[in-house]
C-alpha positions as CSV (number, residue, x, y, z in Angstrom):
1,X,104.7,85.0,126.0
2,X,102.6,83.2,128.2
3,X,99.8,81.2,126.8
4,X,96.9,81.6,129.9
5,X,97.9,85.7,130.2
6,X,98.5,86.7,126.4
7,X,99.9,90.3,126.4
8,X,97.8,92.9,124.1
9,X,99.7,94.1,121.0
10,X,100.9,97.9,120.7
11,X,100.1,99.7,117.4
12,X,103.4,99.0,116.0
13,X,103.5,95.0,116.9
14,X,100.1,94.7,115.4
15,X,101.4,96.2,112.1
16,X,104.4,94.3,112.5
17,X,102.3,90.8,112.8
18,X,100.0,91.8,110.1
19,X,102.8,92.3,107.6
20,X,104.5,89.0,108.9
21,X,101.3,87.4,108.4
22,X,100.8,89.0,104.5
23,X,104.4,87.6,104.1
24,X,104.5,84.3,105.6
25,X,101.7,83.5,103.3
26,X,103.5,84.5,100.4
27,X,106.9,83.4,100.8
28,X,106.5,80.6,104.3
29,X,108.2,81.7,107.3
30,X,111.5,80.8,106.2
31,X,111.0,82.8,103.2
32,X,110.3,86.2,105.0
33,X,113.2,87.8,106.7
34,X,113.0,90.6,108.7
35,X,114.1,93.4,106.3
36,X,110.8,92.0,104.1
37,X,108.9,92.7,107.1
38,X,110.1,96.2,107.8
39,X,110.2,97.0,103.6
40,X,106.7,95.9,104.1
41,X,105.0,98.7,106.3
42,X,107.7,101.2,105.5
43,X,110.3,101.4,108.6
44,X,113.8,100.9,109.2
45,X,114.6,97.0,110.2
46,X,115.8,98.5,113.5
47,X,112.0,99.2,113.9
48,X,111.1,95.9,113.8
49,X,113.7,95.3,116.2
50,X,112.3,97.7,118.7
51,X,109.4,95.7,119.0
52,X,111.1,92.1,118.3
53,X,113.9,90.7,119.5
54,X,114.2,88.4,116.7
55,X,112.1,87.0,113.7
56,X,111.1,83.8,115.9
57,X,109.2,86.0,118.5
58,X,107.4,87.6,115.4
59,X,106.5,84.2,114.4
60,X,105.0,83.4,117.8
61,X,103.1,86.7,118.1
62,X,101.6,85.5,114.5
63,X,100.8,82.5,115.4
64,X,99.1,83.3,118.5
65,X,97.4,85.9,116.7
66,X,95.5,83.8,114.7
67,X,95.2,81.2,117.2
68,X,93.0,83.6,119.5
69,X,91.0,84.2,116.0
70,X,90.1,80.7,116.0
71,X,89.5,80.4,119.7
72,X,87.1,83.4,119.3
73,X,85.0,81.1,116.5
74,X,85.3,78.3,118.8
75,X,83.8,80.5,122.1
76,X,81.2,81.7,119.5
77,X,80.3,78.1,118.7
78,X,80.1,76.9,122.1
79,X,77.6,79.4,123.2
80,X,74.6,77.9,120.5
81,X,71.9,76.7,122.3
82,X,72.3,72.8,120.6
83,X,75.1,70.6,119.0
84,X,73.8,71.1,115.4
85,X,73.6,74.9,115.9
86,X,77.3,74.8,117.5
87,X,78.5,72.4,114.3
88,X,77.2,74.7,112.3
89,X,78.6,77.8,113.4
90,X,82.3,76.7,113.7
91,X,82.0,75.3,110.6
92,X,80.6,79.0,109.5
93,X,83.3,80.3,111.7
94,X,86.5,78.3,110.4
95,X,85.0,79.3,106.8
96,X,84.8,82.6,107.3
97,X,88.3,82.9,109.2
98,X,90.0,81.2,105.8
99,X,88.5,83.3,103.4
100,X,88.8,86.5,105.4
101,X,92.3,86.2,105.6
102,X,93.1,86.6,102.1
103,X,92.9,82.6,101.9
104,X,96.1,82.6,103.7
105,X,95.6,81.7,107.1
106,X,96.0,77.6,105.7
107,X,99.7,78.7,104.5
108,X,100.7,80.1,108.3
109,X,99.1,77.8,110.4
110,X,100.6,74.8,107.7
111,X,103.8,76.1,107.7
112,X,106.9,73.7,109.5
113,X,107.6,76.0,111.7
114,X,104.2,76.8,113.1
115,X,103.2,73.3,113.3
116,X,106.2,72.9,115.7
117,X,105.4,76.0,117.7
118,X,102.5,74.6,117.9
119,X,103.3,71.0,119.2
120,X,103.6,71.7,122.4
121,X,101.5,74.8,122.8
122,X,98.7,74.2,125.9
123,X,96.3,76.7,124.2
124,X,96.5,75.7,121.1
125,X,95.6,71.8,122.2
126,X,93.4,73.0,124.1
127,X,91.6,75.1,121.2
128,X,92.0,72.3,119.3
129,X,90.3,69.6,121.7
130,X,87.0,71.7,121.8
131,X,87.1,72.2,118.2
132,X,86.9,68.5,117.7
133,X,84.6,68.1,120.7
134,X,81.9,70.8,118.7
135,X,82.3,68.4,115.7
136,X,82.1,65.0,116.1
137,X,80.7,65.1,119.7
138,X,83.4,62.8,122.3
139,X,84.1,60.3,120.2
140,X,88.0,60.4,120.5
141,X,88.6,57.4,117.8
142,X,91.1,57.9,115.3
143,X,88.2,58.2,112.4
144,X,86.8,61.1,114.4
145,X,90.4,62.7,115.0
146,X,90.9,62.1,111.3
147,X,87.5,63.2,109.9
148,X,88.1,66.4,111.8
149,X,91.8,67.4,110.5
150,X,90.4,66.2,107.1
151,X,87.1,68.8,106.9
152,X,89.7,71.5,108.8
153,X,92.5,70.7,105.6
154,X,90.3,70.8,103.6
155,X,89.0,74.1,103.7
156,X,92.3,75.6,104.5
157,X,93.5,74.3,101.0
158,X,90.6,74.9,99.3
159,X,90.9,78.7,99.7
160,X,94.0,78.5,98.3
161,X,94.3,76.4,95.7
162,X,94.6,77.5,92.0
163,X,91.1,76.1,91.1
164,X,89.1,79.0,93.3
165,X,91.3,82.3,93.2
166,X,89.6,84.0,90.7
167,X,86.3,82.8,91.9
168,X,84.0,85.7,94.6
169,X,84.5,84.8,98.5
170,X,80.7,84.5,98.3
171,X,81.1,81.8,95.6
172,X,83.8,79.8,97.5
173,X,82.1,80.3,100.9
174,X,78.8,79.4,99.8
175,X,80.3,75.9,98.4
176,X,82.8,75.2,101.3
177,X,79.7,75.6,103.7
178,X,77.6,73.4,101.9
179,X,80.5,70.6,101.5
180,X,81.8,70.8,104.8
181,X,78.1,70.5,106.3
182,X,78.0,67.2,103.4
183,X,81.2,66.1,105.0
184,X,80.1,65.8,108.7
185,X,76.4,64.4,107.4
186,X,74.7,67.5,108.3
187,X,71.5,69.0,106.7
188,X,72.3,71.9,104.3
């Protein structure tokens, strides 16, 4: 697929990548094989091959997936009319993106072999670079670098971890907006 053109999903590849998605959070990618994903919306396996070639473009297709729902928080975030208004909407953003997506999106975009899809991945650095830009301004310093893959962790595992499932989104959300904007020195 190519990063600067990406293709639009049929019907059946947006199933496909939403059932890889459920189950890569559940089991990891190397935990979901492709009978799981075909078991999981109800077709033959030779469905999923229709559509794929193999489980590896199924894990790109995911992975792009949720990169373009980050870079649409991102776009969103650069169009505020003043750095604290665009800090504060990622952050909103990024928030909302975890908890929307079951509190799984931190499992996928964590996983081994996303991260090294994602190594070398233009749009994803590129996502990435004005993500950091919209939080801690240009500073490029390695505090910066890590102060923003800390806050971005952070809420990624927070969603998921033991502690919060059985609290409300509302609840969570609330509290990861008011830490995150704590974090980053920002007035709640």
């Amino acid at each position: 697929m190519d990063e600067n053109n990406p293709i639009l999903l049929s019907a059946a590849q947006a199933r496909i990548i939403t059932a890889a998605l459920n189950l890569f959070a559940r089991h990891g990618v190397g935990g979901t094989s492709l009978q799981m994903i075909a078991d999981e919306i109800g077709v033959t396996k030779a469905a999923v091959y229709h559509q794929y070639k193999t489980k590896d473009e199924i894990v790109l297709a995911a992975a792009e997936s949720e990169l373009r729902r980050l870079a649409v928080v991102v776009e969103v975030a650069e169009h505020e009319s003043s750095p604290r208004r665009a800090r504060d909407s990622l952050i909103a953003g990024i928030v909302d993106l975890a908890i929307d997506r079951g509190r799984s999106a931190g499992t996928i975009l964590s996983d081994p072999v996303i991260v090294g899809f994602f190594a070398d991945h233009n749009a994803f650095r590129d996502v990435m670079q004005r993500l950091r830009h919209l939080l801690v301004g240009d500073d490029t310093a390695p505090q910066a670098r890590v102060r923003t893959a800390m806050l971005i962790a952070a809420i990624s595992g927070a969603v998921m971890h033991p502690f919060v499932t059985d609290l409300d989104d509302d609840v969570v959300r609330v509290e990861l907006l008011r830490l995150a904007r704590r974090f980053l020195a920002l007035p709640a």
